[in-house]
C-alpha positions in Angstrom: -47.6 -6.2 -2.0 -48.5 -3.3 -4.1 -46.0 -0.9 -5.0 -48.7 1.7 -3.4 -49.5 -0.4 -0.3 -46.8 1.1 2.1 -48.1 2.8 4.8 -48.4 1.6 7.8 -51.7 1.1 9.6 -52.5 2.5 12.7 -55.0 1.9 15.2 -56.2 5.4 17.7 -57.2 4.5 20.8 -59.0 6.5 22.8 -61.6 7.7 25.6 -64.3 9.9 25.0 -63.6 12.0 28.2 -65.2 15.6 27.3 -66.8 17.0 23.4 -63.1 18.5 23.6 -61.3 15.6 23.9 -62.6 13.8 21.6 -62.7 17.0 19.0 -59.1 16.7 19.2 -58.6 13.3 18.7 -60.8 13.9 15.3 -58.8 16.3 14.1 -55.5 14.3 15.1 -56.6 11.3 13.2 -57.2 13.3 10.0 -54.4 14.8 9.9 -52.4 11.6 10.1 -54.9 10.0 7.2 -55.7 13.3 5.0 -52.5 14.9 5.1 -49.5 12.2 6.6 -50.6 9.7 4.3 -51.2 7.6 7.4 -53.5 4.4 7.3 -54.7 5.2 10.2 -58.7 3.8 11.9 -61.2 5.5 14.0 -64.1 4.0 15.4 -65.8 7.7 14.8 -65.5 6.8 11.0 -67.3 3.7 11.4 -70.2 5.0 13.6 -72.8 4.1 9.9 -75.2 1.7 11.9 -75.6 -0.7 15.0 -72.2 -3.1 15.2 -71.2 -5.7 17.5 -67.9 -2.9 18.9 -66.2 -5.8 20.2 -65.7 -7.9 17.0 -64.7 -4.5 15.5 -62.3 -3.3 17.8 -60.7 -6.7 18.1 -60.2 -6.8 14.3 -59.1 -3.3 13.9 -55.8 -4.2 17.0 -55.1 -7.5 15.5 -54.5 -5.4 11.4 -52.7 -2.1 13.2 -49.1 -2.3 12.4 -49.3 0.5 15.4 -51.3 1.4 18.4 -51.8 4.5 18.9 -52.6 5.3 22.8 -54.1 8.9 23.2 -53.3 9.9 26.7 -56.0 11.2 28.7 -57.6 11.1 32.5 -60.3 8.3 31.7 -58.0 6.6 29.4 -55.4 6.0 31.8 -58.2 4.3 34.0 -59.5 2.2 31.3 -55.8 1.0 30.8 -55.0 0.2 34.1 -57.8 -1.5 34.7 -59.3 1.1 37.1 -62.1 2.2 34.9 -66.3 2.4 35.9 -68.4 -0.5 34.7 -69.9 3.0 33.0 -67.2 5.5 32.0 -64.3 3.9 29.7 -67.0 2.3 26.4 -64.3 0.8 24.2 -61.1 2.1 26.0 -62.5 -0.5 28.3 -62.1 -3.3 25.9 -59.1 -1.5 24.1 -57.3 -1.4 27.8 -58.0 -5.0 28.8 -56.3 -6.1 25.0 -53.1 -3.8 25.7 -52.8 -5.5 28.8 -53.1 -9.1 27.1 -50.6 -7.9 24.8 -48.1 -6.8 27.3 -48.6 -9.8 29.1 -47.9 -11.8 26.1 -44.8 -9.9 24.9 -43.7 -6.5 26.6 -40.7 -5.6 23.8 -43.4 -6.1 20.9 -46.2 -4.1 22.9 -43.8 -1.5 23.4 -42.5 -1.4 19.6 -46.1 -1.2 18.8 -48.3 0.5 21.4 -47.0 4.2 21.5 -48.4 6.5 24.1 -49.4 10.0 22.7 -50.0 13.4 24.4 -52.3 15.5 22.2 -51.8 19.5 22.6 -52.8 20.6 26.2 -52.2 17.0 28.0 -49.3 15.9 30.3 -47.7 12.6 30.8 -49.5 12.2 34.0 -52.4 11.4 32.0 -50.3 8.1 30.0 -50.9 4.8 31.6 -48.8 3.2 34.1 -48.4 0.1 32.6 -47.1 1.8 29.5 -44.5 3.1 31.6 -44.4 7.2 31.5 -41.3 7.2 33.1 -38.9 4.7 31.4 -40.8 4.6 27.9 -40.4 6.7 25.0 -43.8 8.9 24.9 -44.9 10.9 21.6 -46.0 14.6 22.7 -48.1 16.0 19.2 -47.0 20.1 20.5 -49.3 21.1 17.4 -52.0 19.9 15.0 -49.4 19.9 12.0 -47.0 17.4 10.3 -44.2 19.4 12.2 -46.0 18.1 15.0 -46.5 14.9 14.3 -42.5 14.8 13.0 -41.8 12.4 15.8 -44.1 9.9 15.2 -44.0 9.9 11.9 -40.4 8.3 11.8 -41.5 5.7 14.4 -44.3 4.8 11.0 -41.6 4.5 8.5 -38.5 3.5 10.5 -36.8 6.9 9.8 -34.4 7.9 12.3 -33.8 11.8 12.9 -30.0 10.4 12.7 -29.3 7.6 10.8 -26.3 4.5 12.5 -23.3 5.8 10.7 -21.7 3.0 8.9 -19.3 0.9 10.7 -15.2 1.5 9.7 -13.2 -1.4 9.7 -11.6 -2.2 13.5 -7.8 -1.8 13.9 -6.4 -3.6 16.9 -3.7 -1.9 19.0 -0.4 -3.3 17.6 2.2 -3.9 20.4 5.3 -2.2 19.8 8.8 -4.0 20.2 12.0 -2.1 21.6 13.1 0.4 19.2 16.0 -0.6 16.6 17.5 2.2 14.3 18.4 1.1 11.6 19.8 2.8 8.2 18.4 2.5 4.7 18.0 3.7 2.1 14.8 6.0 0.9 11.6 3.7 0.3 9.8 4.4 -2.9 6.2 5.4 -2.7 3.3 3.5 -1.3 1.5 1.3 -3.8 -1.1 -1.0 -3.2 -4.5 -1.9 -4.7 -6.6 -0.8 -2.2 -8.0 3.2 -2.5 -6.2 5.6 0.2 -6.0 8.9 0.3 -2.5 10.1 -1.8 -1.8 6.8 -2.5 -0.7 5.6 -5.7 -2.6 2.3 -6.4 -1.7 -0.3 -8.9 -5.0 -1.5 -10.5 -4.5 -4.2 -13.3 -1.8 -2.6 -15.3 -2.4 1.1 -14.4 -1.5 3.2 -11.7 -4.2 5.4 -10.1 -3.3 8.4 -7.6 -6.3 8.5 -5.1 -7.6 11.7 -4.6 -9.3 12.6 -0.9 -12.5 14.9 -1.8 -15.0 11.8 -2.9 -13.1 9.0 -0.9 -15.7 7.2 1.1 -15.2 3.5 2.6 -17.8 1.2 4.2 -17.5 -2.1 5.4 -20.5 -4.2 4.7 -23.4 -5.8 7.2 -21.2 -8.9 8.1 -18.1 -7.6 8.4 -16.2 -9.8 5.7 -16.1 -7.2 2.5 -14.7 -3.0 2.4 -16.5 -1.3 -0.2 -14.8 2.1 -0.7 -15.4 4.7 -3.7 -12.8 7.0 -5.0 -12.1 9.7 -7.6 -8.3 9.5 -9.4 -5.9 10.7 -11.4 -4.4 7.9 -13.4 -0.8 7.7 -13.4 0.9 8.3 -16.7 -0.9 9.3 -20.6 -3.9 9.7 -21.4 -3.6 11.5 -17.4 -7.4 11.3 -16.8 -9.7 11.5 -14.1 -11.5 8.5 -13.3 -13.9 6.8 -10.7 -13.0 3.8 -8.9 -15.6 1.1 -7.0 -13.7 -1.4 -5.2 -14.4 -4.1 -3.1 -11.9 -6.2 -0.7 -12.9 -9.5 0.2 -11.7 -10.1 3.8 -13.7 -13.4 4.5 -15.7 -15.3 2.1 -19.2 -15.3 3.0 -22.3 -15.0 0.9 -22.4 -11.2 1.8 -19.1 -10.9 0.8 -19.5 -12.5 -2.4 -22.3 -10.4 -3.4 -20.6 -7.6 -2.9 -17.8 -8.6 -5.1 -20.4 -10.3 -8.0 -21.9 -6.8 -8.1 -19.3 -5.0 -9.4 -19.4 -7.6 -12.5 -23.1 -7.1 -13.1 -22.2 -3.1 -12.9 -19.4 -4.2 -15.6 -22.0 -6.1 -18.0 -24.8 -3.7 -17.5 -22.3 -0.3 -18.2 -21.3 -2.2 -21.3 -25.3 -2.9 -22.8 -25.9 0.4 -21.8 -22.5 2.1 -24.0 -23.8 4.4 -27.1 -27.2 4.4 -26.1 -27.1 8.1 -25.4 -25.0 10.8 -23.2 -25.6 10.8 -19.4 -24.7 7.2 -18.6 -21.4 6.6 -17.2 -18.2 5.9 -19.4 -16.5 2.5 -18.8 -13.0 2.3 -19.0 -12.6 -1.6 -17.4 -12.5 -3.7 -14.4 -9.5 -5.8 -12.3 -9.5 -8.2 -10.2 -6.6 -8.7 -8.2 -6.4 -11.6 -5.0 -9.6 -10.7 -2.9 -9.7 -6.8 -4.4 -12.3 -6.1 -7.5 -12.3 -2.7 -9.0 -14.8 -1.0 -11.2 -13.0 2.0 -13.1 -15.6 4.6 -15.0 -14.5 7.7 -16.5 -14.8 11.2 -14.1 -15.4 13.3 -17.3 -13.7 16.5 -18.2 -16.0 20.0 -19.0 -15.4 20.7 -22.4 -15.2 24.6 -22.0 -12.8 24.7 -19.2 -10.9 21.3 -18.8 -11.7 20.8 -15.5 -13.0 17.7 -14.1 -16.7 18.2 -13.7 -18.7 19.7 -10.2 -21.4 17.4 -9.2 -25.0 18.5 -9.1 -24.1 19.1 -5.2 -22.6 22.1 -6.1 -25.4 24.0 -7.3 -27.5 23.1 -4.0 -28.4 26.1 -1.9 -27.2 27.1 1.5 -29.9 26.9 4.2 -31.2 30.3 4.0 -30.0 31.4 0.5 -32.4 32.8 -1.5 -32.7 30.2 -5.0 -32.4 32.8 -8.4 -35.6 31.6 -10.1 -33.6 31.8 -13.6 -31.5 29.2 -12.1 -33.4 27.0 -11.0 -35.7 27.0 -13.6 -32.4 25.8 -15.3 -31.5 23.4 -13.3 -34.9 21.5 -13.5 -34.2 21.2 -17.3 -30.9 19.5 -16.4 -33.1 17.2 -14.3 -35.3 16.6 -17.3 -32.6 15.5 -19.3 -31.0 13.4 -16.5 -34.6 11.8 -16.2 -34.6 10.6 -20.2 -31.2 8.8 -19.3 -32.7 7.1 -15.9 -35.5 5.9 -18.7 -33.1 4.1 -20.8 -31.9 2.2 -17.4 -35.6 1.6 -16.6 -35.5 0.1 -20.1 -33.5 -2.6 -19.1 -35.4 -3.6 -16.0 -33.1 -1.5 -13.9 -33.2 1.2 -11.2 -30.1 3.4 -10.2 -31.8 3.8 -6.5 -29.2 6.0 -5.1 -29.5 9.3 -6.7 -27.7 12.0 -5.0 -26.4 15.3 -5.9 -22.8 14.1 -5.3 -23.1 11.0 -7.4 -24.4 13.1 -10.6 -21.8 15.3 -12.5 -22.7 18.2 -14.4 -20.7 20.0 -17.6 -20.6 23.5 -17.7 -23.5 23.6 -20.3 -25.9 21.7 -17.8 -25.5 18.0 -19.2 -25.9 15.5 -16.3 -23.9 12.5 -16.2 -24.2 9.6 -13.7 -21.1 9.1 -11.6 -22.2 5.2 -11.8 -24.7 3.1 -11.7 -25.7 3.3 -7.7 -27.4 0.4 -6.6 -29.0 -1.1 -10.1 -26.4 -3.8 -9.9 -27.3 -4.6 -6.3 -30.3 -6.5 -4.2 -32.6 -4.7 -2.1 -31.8 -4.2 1.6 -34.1 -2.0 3.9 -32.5 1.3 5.1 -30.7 1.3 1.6 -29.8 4.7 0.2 -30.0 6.7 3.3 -29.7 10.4 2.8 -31.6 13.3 2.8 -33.3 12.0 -0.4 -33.9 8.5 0.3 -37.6 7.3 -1.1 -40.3 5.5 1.8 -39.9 2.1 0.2 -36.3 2.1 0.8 -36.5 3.1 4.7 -35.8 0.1 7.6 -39.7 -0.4 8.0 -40.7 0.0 4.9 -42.9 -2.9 3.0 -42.8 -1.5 -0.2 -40.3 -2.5 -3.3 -38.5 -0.6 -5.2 -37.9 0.1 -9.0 -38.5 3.0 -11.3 -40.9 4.7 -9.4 -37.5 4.9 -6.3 -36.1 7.2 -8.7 -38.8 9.4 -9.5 -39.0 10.0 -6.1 -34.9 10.9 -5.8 -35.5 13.2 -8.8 -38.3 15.0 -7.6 -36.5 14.7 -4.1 -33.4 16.6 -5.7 -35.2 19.4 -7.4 -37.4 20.3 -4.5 -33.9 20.7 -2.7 -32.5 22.8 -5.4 -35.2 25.4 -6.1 -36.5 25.6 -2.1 -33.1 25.6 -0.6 -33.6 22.0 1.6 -34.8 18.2 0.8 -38.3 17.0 1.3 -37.9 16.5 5.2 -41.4 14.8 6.1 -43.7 11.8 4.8 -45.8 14.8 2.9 -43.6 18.0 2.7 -45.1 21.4 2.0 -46.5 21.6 -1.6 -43.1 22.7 -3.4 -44.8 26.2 -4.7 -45.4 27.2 -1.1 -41.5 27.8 -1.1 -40.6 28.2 -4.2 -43.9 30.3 -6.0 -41.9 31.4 -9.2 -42.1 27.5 -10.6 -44.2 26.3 -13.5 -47.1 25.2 -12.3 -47.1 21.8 -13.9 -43.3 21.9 -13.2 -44.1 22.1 -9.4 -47.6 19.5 -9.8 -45.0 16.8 -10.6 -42.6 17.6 -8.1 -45.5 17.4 -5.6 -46.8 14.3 -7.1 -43.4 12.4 -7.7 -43.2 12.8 -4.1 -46.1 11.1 -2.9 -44.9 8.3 0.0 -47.5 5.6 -2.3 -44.8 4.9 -5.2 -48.5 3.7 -7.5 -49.5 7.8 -7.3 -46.3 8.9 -8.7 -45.8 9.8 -12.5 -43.7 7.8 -14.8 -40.5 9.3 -15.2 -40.7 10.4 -18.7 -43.7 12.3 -17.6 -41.8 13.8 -15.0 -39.7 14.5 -17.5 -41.9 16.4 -20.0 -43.2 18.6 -16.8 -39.4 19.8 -15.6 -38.7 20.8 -19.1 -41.2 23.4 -19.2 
């Protein structure tokens, strides 16, 4: 498929019951199309000449990816089979299909025929056999993507709150009868694997783990930990560095991907060394038993000796008012950051998982990558959830990824920094509606870079050129 072909499409169904009805159905179904970004069909659109409506409607339900059931007196007739030989027209023929397809399979009718109350209509007015009362319904409160919020992560598989990752299950341990018994101090906790305080012996280093940027996440199958760590190594030089680490617990093929991708993210950090600041510093990798370890450098700022904030720093709080000074400095940081994602593109590689917490920034504004994010690793729908994940990366997506993913992340990170919140819907507000003190071919790029059809978005050096200023 197409890197633009990724929205879903999507099937209104409907019955003329009054001018006003269907007025609002119209102006539903262009939003969704015009403004969502929404594949979505309309027999109105088609009304050029005389057609055989049966052949066409039985065409456009067997593309839709989705159904879209437009509640309404008539229509719930027409569904239930309670319709006039005279009154329903192609609800009638729409209703006896929805009830083929329910008969066929009810849990993929339900996944794809979603009941929809336009503004002024009441779930009285959804079928029965699409189950009012048990069945998720989509009520549309206003003509507007806010309205349409709801249905809009049904299209691209985007839950309001993302399945937190899984933690690795620790049985209950049966104590014996207690026995007190005197020795002497023990020395302090070492072991390979990254805790919180914890010194860990890594190859021939020590590392002590600190707790701010600790994150642990056992992977699909259960057989591999991944966690993630900034330290402090143990003894000269006395650095800061980052640590990726997995822990092979069972050997299965999940397992052993995870592992094999910290040695690609070894042998692509090492091409990559001298070709230019803002890619990550390798320092070496270990392998000990079942434990793999990635160590990069967490780099100092030159100016104050401290390790380096991340970008996540500088994002707003909900409300705050963005300096436009600042922000217009902050896109130039982004620029920059954008040349280095180009020099990964160059090698057939995209990072994937840009986030303000994985890039670090010295006090003069230089971005550096905290690592490599997923370049290293297979796609897997739902990757890189977040508040800046791309639409080809969501659960439902049929899209692929690649350079154009972080185009969108970039452009996904400085509409959060200069508006004071991430691009929350499939088409957000043009980014000078919130933020009007931005170049305006500053701003033209973030808008386009964040188009859901990755095809439409600019290439990332041009994105680059527009952010400078």
């Amino acid at each position: 498929m197409d890197p633009g072909e990724t929205s879903p499409r999507v099937y209104i169904s409907y019955s003329r019951d009054s001018d006003e009805h269907t007025r609002l159905v119209l102006e539903f179904s262009g939003l969704l199309r015009s403004e969502a970004g929404i594949d979505a069909h309309l027999d109105r659109w088609y009304d050029d000449g005389r057609r055989d409506w049966t052949a066409w409607v039985l065409d456009q339900v067997g593309q839709a990816d989705f159904i879209l059931a437009i509640a309404s007196p008539e229509y719930k007739k027409a569904v239930d089979g309670r319709a006039s030989s005279t009154s329903a027209g192609l609800a009638e023929i729409e209703g006896a299909l929805i009830r083929n397809s329910y008969g066929r399979n009810v849990d993929g009718a339900t996944r794809r025929i979603l009941p929809v109350i336009l503004p002024g209509g009441t779930t009285d007015e959804i079928p029965d056999l699409l189950r009012p009362a048990s069945a998720t319904n989509y009520v549309v409160p206003e003509l507007t993507l806010e309205g349409i919020r709801s249905l809009a992560r049904v299209f691209y598989g985007s839950p309001a709150y993302p399945l937190p990752s899984q933690g690795s299950f620790l049985p209950p341990v049966t104590m014996p009868d207690r026995i007190f018994v005197s020795v002497a101090e023990a020395p302090p906790l070492r072991a390979p694997s990254l805790t919180a305080g914890v010194e860990a012996e890594i190859g021939e280093d020590r590392y002590l783990v600190h707790g701010d940027f600790l994150v642990k996440r056992t992977i699909a199958d259960g057989a591999a930990v991944e966690r993630r760590a900034r330290a402090l190594r143990v003894g000269p030089p006395h650095e800061q560095v980052w640590l990726r680490q997995v822990e092979v617990r069972q050997r299965t093929p999940r397992a052993k991907a995870a592992i094999m991708s910290l040695g690609r993210e070894h042998d692509l950090l090492a091409a990559l060394d001298g070709k230019g600041s803002g890619m990550p510093s390798l320092i070496g990798r270990s392998s000990d038993g079942g434990v793999g370890t990635l160590i990069t450098r967490w780099p100092t700022d030159r100016s104050s000796g401290r390790p380096c904030d991340t970008l996540a720093a500088f994002l707003p709080e909900p409300g705050e008012f963005v300096d436009p000074l600042r922000a217009l400095g902050l896109l130039r940081d982004l620029a920059r950051l954008c040349r280095t994602l180009a020099r990964l593109h160059g090698v057939r590689r995209a990072h994937r998982l840009l986030e303000p917490d994985g890039i670090l920034r010295f006090d003069d504004g230089t971005l550096v990558l905290r690592d490599l994010g997923l370049a290293a690793v297979e796609y897997e729908p739902g990757e890189a959830e977040g508040y800046h994940q791309a639409p080809e990366q969501r659960r439902r997506s049929s899209g692929r990824v690649g350079p154009w993913t972080d185009v969108y992340q970039v452009a996904a990170m400085a509409y959060h920094l200069t508006t004071g919140h991430p691009p929350r819907s499939p088409v957000p507000l043009p980014v000078s509606a919130l933020a009007p003190g931005l170049p305006p071919d500053a701003a033209a790029a973030i808008d386009a870079a964040l188009r859901p059809e990755p095809a439409l978005r600019p290439d990332i050096r041009v994105l680059a050129t527009a952010l400078a200023g």
